[in-house]
N, C-alpha and C positions, 0 to 999 in steps of 0.2 A: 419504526425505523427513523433515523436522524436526517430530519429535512429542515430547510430553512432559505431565506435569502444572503445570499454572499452580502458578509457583512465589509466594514470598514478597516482597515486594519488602524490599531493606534500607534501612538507615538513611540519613538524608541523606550521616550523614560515614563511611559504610562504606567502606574502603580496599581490599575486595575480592571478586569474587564467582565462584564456583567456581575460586576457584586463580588467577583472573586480578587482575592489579590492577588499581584502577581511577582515574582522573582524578577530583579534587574535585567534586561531585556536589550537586543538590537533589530533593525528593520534589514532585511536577507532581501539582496537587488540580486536579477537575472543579467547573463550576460555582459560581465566585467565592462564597466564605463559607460553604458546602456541604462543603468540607473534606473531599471524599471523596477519596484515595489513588488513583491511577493508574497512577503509571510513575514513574521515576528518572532524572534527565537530569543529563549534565553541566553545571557554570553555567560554561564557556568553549566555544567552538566549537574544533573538533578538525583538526589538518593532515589531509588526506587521505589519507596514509601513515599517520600513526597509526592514524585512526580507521579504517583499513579493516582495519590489524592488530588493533584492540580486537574488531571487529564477527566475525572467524576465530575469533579465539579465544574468546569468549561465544558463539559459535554453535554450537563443539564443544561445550562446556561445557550447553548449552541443555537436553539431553536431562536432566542432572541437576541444575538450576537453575531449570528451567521460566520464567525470564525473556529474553523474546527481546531481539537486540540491532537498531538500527535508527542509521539515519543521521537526526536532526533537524535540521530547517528552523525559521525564524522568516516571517515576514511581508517582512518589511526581513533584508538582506544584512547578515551577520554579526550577528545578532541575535534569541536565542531565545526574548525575552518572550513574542510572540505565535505560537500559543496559548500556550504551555508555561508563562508565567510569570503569567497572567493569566485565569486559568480559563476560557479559551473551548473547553472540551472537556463534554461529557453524563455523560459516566460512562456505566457499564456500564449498560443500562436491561433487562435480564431478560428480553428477548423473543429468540425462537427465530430463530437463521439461517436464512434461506429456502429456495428453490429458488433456484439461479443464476438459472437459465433464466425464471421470473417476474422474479426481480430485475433481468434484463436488457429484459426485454419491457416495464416499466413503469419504464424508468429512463431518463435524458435523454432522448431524443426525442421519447417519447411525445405528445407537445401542440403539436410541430414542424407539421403538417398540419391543423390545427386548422380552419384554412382553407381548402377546396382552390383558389380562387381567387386565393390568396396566393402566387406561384411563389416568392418569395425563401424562402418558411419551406419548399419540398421539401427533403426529407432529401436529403444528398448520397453516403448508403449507402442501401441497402436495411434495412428491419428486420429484427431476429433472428427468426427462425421455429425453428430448433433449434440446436443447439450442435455447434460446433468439433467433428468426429473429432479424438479423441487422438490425441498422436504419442507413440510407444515410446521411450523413451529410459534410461541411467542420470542419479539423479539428482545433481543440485547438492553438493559437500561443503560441508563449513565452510571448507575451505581455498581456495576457490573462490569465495568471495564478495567481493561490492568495491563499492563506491559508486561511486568515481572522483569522490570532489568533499569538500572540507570539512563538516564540520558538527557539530553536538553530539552526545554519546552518548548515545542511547535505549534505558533496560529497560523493557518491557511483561512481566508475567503473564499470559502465552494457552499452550496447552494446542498452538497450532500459528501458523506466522508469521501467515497470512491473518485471525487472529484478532483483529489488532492495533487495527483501527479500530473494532471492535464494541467490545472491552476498556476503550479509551477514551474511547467516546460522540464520533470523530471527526466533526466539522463542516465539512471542507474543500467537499464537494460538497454543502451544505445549498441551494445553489440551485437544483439539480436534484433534490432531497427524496428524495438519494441517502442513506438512513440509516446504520451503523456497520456495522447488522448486514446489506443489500444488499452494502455492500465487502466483509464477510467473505464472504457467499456468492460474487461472482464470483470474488474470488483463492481461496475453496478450491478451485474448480472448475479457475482457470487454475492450481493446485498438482496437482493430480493430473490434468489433462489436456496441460499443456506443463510440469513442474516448475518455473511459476516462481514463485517467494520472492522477497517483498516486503525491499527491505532499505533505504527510504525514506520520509520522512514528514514535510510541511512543515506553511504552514499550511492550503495548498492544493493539495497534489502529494504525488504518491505515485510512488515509484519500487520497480519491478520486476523484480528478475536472471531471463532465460529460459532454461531448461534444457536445453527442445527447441524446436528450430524447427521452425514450418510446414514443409513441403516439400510436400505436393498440393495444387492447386489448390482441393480441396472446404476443407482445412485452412485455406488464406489466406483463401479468402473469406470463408467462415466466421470467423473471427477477426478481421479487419477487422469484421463486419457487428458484432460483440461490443465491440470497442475504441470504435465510434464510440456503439452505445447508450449505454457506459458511461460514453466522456468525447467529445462531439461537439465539443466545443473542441480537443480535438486538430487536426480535420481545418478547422471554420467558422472557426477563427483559425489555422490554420498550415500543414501539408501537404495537396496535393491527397491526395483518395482514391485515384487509381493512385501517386504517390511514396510514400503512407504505406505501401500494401500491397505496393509494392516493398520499402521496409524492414524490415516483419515478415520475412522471409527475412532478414534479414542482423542486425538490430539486437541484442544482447547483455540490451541492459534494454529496456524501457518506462515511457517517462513519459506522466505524465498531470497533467495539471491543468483545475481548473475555473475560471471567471472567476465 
């Protein structure tokens, strides 16, 4: 798995970072006029082919760089202002990654039942009670990694990929008072229990390359019940609950988005 020390970030017009080159570039500050340093984004959106060749090679690189590479999103189609241009990121705020398994127990659903006479607000998963069995696998290379879509070049400084939305004081899931450092707890957990690496990040979506798939039955379930805590929008706006836990068995990534 992809470890390192949070590296340095470079300069807006740095031409290149561990041996790779790089596309023309801007420095992405937290909290408009706060001026705080975040991440390094390219200021054009990237063909898909390039950027998934940028995102190999800064990922091999990552171990002695310590800035991970990321596919960015904007708000609006082909369009990186928001967040990235316009500080709607927290910054790093110094508080301790949690337990997953809290983080999950008190993330989206929670307040779904608030009602018991309310049948629309039943969950349409069961809550997490404990966590996904691990599946064994080898992990993810650099060579191995892929977006499969357009988008700008993203460096963050984190010490590991799952670290990326703490690092930034990410805001996508603020509606679910899902914090930076919540998303780092479940993706380290889904890092060292299904090897998956985070290799997307919009203004509200997160994309996931999976390493291992479920294959038990305790395994699906369980990871379903975890997918919907974390992002219930996946399932209340889009797949039933048996097509989506048909697709954890097959899917490559996971998306996720909040409304």
């Amino acid at each position: 798995m992809f470890r390192a020390t949070p590296g340095k970030l470079p300069a807006a017009d740095t031409a290149e970072v561990g041996g790779v080159a790089l596309p023309a570039g801007r420095l992405v500050t937290a909290e408009e006029g706060d001026g705080t340093v975040v991440a390094w984004i390219s200021t054009e959106m990237l063909a898909a082919d390039r950027l998934d060749g940028l995102v190999r090679e800064l990922a091999a690189a990552f171990p002695r760089t310590g800035l991970w590479p990321l596919q960015a999103k904007g708000l609006e189609d082909d369009d990186l202002a928001r967040p990235w241009g316009d500080g709607e990121l927290e910054g790093p705020s110094g508080r301790e990654v949690p337990d997953a398994l809290a983080a999950l127990t008190r993330a989206g659903v929670d307040g779904a039942t608030d009602d018991p006479d309310d049948e629309e607000d039943e969950p349409s998963v069961p809550p997490v009670t404990t966590l996904a069995p691990a599946v064994p696998g080898a992990d993810l290379g650099a060579g191995s990694l892929a977006t499969g879509g357009d988008g700008g070049l993203l460096l963050v400084p984190v010490a590991r990929p799952a670290d990326v939305p703490a690092a930034l004081g990410w805001m996508g899931a603020v509606n679910y008072d899902i914090s930076g450092e919540d998303h780092a707890a479940v993706l380290r957990s889904w890092e060292d229990r299904f090897g998956a690496v985070l290799v997307g990040i919009g203004f509200d979506t997160l994309l996931v390359q999976v390493g291992h798939l479920p294959e038990s039955a305790e395994q699906i379930d369980g990871l379903l019940r975890e997918h919907y805590a974390y992002c219930p929008d996946n399932i209340d706006q889009g797949l039933s609950a048996d097509d989506y836990r048909a697709g954890l068995t097959e899917w490559t990534h996971w998306s996720f988005w909040w409304d």
